[in-house]
C-alpha positions, 0 to 999 in steps of 0.5 A, spaced: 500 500 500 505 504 498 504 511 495 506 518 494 503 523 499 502 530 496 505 535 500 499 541 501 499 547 496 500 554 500 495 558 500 495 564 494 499 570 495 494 575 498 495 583 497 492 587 502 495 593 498 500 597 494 504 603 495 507 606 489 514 611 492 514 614 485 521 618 489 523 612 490 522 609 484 519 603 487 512 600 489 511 596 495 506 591 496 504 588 503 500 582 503 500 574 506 503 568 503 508 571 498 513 564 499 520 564 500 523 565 494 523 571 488 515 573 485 514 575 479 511 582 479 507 585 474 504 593 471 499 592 466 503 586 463 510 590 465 514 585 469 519 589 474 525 588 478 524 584 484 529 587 489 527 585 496 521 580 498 519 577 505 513 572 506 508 578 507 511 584 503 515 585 496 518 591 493 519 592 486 522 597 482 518 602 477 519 603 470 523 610 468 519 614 465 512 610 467 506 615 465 502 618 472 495 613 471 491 607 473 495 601 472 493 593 473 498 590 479 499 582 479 503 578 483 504 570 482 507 565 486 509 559 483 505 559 477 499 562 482 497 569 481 492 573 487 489 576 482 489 583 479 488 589 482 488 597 480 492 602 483 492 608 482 500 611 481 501 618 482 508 621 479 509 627 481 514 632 476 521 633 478 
């Protein structure tokens, strides 16, 4: 009766929200269950550069020359995305 025992899937990562730092050039995201390795982040289909993460918050940066807007936000895990959600990010001119 030997067989493979299925270890149990984590749950989702979960965005609570999603604090752009235009200034900064970074965006900071606070949530639940991002795991222990590097999510894949993405802005209305853009993937950006993950610069640090822990388990409960990530920080990616922007784009250069992002456009003041609404932007749709992913962020995915595993092949496992928490769904999209719309941030609204404020560029301020320099």
């Amino acid at each position: 009766m030997g067989g493979a025992v299925a270890a149990p899937t984590p749950p989702p990562p979960a965005s609570s929200y999603a604090q752009p730092d235009s200034g900064a050039g970074q965006i900071v995201i606070v949530g639940t269950d991002f795991g222990t390795s590097a999510p894949v982040v993405t802005l209305s289909g853009f993937q950006l550069v993950v610069v640090s993460f822990s388990n409960t918050d990530v920080v990616a940066m922007l784009p250069a020359l992002i456009d003041p807007g609404t932007y749709t936000l992913a962020v995915s895990r595993g092949g496992t995305n928490d769904g999209n959600f719309p941030i609204s990010l404020i560029v301020e001119e320099m």
